[in-house]
VOMI-348031 format. One line per 2 residues: number of its first residue (from 0); for each residue x, y negated, z of C-alpha. Coordinates in nm, 3 decimals, decimal comma, always signed. Example, Ala and Ser with C-alpha at 12.3 -4.5 7.8 and 13.67 -1.06 7.14 Angstrom:
2
0) +1,230:+0,450:+0,780 ~ +1,367:+0,106:+0,714;
This chain:
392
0) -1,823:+10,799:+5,278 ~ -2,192:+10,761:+5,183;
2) -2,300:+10,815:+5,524 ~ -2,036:+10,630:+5,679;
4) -2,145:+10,303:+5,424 ~ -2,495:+10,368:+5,542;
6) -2,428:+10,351:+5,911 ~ -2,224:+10,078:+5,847;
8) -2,529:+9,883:+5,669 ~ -2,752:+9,981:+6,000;
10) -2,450:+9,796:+6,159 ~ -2,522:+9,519:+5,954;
12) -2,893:+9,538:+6,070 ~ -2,796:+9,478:+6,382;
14) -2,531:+9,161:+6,322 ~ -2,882:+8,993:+6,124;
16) -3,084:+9,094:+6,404 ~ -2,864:+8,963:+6,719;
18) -2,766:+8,601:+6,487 ~ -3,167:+8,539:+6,444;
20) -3,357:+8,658:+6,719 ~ -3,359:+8,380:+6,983;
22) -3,595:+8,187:+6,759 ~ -3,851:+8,479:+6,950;
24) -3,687:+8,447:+7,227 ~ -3,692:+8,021:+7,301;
26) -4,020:+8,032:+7,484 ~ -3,990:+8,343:+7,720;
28) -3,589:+8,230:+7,758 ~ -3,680:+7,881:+7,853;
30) -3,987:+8,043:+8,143 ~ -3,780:+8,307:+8,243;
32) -3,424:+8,149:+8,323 ~ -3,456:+7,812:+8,199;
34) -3,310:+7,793:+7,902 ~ -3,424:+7,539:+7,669;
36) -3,366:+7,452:+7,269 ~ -3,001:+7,285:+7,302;
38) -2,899:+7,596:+7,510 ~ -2,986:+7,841:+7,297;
40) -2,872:+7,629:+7,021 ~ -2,530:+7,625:+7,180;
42) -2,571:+8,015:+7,247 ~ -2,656:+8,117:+6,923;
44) -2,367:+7,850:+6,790 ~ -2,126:+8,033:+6,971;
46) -2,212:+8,370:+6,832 ~ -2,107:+8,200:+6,497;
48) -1,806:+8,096:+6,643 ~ -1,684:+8,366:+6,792;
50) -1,758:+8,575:+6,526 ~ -1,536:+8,365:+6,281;
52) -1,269:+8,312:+6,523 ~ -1,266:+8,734:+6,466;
54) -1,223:+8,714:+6,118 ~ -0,806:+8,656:+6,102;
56) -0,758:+8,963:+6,331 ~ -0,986:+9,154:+6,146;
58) -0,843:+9,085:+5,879 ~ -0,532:+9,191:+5,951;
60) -0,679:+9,529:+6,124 ~ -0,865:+9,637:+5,784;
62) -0,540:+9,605:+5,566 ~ -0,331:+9,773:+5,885;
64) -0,535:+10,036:+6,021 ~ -0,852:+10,014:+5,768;
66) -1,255:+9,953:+5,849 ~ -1,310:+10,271:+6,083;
68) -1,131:+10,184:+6,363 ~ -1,210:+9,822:+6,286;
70) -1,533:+9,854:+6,305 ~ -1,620:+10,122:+6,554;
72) -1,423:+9,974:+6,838 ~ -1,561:+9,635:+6,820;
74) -1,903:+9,695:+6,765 ~ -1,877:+9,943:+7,047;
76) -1,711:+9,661:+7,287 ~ -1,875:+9,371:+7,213;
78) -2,192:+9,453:+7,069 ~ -2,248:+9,705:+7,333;
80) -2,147:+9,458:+7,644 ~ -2,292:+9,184:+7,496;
82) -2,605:+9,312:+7,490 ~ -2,555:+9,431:+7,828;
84) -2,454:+9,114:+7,954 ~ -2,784:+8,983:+7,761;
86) -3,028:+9,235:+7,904 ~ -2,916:+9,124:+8,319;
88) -2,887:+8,705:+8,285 ~ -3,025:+8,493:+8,524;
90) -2,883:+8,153:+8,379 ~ -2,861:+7,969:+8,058;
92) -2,460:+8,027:+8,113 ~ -2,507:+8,429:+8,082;
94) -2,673:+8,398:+7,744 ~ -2,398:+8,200:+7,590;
96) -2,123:+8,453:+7,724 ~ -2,335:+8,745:+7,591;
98) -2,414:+8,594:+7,247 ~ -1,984:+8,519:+7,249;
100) -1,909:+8,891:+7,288 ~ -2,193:+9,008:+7,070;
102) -2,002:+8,803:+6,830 ~ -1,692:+8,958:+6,870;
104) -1,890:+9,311:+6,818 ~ -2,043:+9,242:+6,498;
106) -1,729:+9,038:+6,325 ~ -1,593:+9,364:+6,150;
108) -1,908:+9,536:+6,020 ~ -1,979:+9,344:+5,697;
110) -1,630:+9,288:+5,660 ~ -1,533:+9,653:+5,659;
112) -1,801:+9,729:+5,417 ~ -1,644:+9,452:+5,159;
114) -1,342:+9,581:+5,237 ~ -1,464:+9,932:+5,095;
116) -1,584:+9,719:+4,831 ~ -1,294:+9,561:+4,705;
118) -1,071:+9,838:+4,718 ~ -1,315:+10,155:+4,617;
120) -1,518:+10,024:+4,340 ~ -1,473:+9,818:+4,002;
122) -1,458:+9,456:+4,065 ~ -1,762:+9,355:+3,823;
124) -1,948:+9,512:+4,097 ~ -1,867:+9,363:+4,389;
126) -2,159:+9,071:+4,411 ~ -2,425:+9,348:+4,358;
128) -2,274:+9,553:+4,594 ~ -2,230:+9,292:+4,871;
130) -2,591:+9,164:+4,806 ~ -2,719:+9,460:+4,862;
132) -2,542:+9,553:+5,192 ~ -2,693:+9,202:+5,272;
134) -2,999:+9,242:+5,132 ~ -3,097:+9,587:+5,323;
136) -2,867:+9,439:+5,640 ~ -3,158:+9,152:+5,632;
138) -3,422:+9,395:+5,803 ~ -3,238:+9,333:+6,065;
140) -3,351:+8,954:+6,053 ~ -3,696:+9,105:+6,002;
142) -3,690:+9,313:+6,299 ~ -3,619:+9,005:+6,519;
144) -3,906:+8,820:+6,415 ~ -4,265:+8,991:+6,484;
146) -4,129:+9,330:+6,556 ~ -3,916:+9,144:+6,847;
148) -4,244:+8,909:+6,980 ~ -4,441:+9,222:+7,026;
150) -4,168:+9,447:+7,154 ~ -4,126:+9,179:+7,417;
152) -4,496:+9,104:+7,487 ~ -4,512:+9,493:+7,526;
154) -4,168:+9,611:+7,698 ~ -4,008:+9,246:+7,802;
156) -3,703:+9,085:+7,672 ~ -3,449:+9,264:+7,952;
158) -3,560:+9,594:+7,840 ~ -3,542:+9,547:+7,442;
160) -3,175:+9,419:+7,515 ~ -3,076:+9,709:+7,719;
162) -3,281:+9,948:+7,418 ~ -2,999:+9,727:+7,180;
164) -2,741:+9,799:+7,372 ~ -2,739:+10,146:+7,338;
166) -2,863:+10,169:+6,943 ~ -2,488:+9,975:+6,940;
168) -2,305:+10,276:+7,124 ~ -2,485:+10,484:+6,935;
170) -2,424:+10,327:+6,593 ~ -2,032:+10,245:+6,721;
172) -1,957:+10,670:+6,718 ~ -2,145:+10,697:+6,424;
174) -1,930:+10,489:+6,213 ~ -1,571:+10,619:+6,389;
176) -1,718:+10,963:+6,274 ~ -1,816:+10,941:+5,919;
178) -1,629:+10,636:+5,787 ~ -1,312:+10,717:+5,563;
180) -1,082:+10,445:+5,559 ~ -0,911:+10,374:+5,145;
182) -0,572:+10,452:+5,093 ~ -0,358:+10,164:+5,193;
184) -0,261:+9,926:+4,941 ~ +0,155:+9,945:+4,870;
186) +0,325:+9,593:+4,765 ~ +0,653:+9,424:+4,741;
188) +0,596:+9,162:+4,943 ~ +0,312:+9,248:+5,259;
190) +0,161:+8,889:+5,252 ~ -0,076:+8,682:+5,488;
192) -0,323:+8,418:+5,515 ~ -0,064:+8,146:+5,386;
194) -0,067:+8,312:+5,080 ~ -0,386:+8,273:+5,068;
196) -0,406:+7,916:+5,145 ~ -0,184:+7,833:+4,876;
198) -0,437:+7,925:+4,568 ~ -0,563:+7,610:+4,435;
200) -0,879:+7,749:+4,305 ~ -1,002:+7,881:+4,685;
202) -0,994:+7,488:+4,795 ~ -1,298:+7,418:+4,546;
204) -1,497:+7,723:+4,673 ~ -1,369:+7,686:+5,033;
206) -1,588:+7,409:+5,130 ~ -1,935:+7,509:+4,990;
208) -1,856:+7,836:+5,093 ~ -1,815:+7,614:+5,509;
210) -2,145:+7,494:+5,432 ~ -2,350:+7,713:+5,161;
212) -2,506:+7,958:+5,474 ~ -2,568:+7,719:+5,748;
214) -2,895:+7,582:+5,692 ~ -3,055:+7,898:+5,619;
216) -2,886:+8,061:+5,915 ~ -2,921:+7,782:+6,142;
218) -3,322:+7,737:+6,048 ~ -3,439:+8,113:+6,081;
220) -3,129:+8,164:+6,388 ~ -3,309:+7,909:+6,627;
222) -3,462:+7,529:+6,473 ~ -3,784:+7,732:+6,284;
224) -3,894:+7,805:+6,638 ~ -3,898:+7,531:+6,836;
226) -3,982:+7,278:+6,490 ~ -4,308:+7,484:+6,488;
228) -4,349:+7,479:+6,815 ~ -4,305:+7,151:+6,900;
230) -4,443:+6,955:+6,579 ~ -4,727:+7,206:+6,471;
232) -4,788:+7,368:+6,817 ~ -4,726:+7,733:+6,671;
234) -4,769:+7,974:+6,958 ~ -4,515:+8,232:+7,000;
236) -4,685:+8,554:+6,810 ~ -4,766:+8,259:+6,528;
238) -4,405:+8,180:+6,527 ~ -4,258:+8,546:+6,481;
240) -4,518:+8,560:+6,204 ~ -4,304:+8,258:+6,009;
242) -3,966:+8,399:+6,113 ~ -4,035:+8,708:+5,957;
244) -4,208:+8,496:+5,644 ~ -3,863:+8,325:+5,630;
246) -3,684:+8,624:+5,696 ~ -3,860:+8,792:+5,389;
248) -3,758:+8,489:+5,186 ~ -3,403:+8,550:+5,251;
250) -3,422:+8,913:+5,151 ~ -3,572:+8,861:+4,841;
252) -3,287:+8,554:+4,778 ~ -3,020:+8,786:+4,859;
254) -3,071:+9,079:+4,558 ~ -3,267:+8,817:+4,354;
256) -2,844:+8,640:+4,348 ~ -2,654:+8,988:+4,333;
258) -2,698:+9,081:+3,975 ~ -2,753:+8,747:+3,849;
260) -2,389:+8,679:+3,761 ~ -2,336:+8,999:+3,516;
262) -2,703:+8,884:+3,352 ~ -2,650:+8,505:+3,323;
264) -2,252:+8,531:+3,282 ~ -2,156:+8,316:+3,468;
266) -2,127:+8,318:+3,899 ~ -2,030:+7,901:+3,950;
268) -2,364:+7,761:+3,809 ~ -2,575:+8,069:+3,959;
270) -2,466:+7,950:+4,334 ~ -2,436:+7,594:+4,237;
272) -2,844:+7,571:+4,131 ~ -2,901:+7,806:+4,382;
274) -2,747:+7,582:+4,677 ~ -2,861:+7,254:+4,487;
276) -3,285:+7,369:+4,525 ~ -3,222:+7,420:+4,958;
278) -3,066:+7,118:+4,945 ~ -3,407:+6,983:+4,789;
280) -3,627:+7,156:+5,001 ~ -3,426:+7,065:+5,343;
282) -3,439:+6,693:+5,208 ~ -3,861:+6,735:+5,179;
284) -3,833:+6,870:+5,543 ~ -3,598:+6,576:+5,685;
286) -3,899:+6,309:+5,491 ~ -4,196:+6,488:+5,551;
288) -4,175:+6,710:+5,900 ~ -4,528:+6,707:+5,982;
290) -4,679:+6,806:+5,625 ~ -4,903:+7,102:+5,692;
292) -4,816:+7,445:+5,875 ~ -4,836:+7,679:+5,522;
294) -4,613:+7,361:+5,384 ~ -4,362:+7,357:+5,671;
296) -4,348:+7,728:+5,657 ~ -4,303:+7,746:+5,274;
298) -4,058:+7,485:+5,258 ~ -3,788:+7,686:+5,564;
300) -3,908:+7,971:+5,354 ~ -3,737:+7,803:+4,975;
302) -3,430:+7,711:+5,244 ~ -3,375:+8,092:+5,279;
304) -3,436:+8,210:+4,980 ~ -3,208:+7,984:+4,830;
306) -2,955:+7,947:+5,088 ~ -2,854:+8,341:+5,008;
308) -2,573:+8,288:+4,770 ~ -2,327:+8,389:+5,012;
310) -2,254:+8,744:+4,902 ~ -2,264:+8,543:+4,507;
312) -1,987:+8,336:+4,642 ~ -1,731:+8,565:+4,821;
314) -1,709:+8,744:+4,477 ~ -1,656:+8,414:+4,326;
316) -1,344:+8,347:+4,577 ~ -1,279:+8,745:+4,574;
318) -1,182:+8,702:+4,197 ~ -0,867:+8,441:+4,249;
320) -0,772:+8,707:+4,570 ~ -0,499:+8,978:+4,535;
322) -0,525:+9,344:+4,587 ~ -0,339:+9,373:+4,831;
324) -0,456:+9,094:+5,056 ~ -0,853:+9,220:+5,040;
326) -0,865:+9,263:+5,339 ~ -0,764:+8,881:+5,466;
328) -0,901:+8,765:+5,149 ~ -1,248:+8,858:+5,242;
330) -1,222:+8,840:+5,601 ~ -1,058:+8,441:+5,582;
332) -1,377:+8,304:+5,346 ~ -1,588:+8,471:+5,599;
334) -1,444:+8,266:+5,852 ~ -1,532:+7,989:+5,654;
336) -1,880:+8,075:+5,577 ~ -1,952:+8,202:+5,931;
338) -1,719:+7,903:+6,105 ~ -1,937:+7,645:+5,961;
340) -2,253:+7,845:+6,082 ~ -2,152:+7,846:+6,422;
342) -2,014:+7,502:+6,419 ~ -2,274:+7,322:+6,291;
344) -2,554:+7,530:+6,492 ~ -2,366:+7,351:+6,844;
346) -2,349:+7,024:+6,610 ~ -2,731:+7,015:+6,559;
348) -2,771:+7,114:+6,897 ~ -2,637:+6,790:+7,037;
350) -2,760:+6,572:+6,704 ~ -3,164:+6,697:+6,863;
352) -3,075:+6,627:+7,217 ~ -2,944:+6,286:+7,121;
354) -3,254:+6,234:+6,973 ~ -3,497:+6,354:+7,184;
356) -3,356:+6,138:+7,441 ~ -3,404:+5,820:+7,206;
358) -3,776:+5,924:+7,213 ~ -4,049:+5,878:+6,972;
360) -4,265:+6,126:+6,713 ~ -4,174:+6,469:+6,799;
362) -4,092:+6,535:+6,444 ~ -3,761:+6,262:+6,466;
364) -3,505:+6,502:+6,672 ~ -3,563:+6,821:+6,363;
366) -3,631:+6,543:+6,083 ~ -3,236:+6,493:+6,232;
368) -3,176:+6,831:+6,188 ~ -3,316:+6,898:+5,872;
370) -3,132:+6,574:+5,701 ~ -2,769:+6,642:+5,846;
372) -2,817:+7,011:+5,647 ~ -2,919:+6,891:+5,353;
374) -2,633:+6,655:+5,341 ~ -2,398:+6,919:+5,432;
376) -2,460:+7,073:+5,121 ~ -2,441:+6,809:+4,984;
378) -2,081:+6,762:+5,052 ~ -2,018:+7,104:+5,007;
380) -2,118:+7,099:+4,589 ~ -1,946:+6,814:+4,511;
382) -1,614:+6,984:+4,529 ~ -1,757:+7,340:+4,345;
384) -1,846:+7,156:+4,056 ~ -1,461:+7,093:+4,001;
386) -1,415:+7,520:+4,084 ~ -1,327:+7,732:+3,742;
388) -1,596:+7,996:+3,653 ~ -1,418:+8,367:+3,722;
390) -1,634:+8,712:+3,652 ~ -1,332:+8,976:+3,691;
């Protein structure tokens, strides 16, 4: 099983790698095929989407036929052909079909591991343990920053996809080989998602948990690129240098959160201060979008480095979840967290075209942007303070 968790973590590399690296990608994308910012904001939105709209059906596979299958198939399928799809486009159109079956492809990879998580191990341990996953999964965000720009400066963009393509395969056998699948879980009653939806306590978590990952997603996915490109006329090579900043900054939030809960004792007011300090910094960018380039950089940086409570707050909701409905348990708040991703990535889209077409400084369309995430978290805390604290 320690092989099989590993390759499933490389999967994970590759979910944080195919959600984040258009931000590379915007300029060559846009020459190459003409696709611009709101096209590969839609793209990249539907990624999200389809990825979440995965999450009841995987559900339901890891508690039926457990992560192995799950996972292997999928990934195999859609990360695979989406990548394939990705490597041979010739229109914007092509790009948002391959970044919708990518999607599909990586929905079960994270999942399964949490799955293993919640059923294998004690339950104190299940933040640390999902941070982590995250935390080494974040290379993969790495990997499509400055590793990408140079890869493509070097190779080209078609050939690094079709390269992807096959890591997927590759990775896809690895993990139907070596990943053991926990014993099922016997109850009385088999239960679903309804069950679910009727815990009080998961309505106070489910809307930060909508919101919590968005900006941070949504800034390093696709608006770092074009905001320094546009407002501080960041070349491309200077660009993947700030992705990866930003993708550093999101490691480091994601196991700096993970252990926090069993140190401070408590997991509400970790994510809670945690969520409140983006919100800060994304309210700086929204008044001040043309402060210096270190400032601008900095400031997306404190947005992903704070915006990593995620794997903090699925053992929050995990805690009110049953045994035997893990597997929907974990899968249905990561339709949540990765729904709102997706939706508000196509929402932002058309909030900057909207604005571009109004006109003026080219710092209005992302001071937009950076303002409707701010006060999406916003909305998202004022319900969790309400939540009830849980550690077991």
């Amino acid at each position: 099983m320690r092989l099989g968790l590993i390759l499933l973590c490389a999967g994970y590399v590759l979910s944080q790698f195919y959600r984040a690296f258009l931000a590379v990608l915007s300029q060559v994308l846009e020459a190459d095929i003409g696709a611009g910012p709101d096209d590969l904001a839609f793209a990249s939105g539907l990624w999200f989407l389809t990825f979440a709209a995965m999450q009841i059906p995987v559900g339901e596979a890891l508690d039926r036929i457990g992560p192995r299958r799950t996972a292997a198939v999928l990934l195999a399928l859609g990360g695979g052909g989406g990548a394939l799809v990705f490597a041979m486009a010739s229109a914007p159109v092509h790009v948002a079909v391959a970044m919708g079956l990518i999607g599909v492809g990586c929905s079960p990879v994270l999942m399964a591991s949490y799955y293993i998580f919640a059923r294998m191990f004690p339950a104190d341990m299940f933040a640390t343990l999902g941070a982590v996953m995250i935390g080494v999964g974040s290379v993969g965000n790495l990997a499509g920053s400055a590793p990408l720009a140079w890869a493509v400066e070097v190779f080209g963009w078609r050939e690094s996809l079709f390269v992807l393509a096959a890591v997927s395969g590759i990775l896809a056998l690895g993990i139907f080989v070596t990943v053991q699948d926990p014993p099922r879980a016997e109850h009385a009653r088999k239960g679903s998602v309804l069950d679910l939806l009727r815990l009080p306590a998961m309505w106070l978590i489910f809307p930060l948990m909508f919101v919590n990952y968005a900006p941070a997603a949504g800034l390093r996915g696709l608006w770092v690129g074009p905001y320094l490109g546009d407002v501080h006329a960041a070349t491309s090579t200077v660009i993947g240098n700030a992705t990866m900043i930003m993708g550093i900054a999101m490691i480091l939030g994601t196991f700096a959160y993970g252990p926090l809960d069993r140190w401070l004792g408590t997991r509400k007011w970790v994510v809670f201060v945690g969520n409140a300090a983006g919100m800060l910094a994304l309210f700086v960018l929204a008044a001040q979008p043309e402060l210096g380039f270190g400032a601008a950089v900095a400031l997306c940086a404190a947005v992903g480095l704070f915006g990593m409570s995620f794997p903090m707050l699925m053992a929050h909701g995990r805690s009110f979840i049953p045994t035997h409905l893990a597997g929907r348990g974990v899968t249905l708040m990561n339709l949540f967290g990765i729904g709102g991703v997706g939706l508000f990535q196509v929402l932002t889209g058309q909030l900057h075209a909207v604005a571009s077409e109004i006109g003026g400084a080219p710092a209005m369309p992302y001071q937009v942007v950076f303002g409707f995430f701010a006060v999406l978290l916003l909305l998202g805390l004022a319900p969790y303070l309400l939540s009830r604290d849980r550690l077991d």
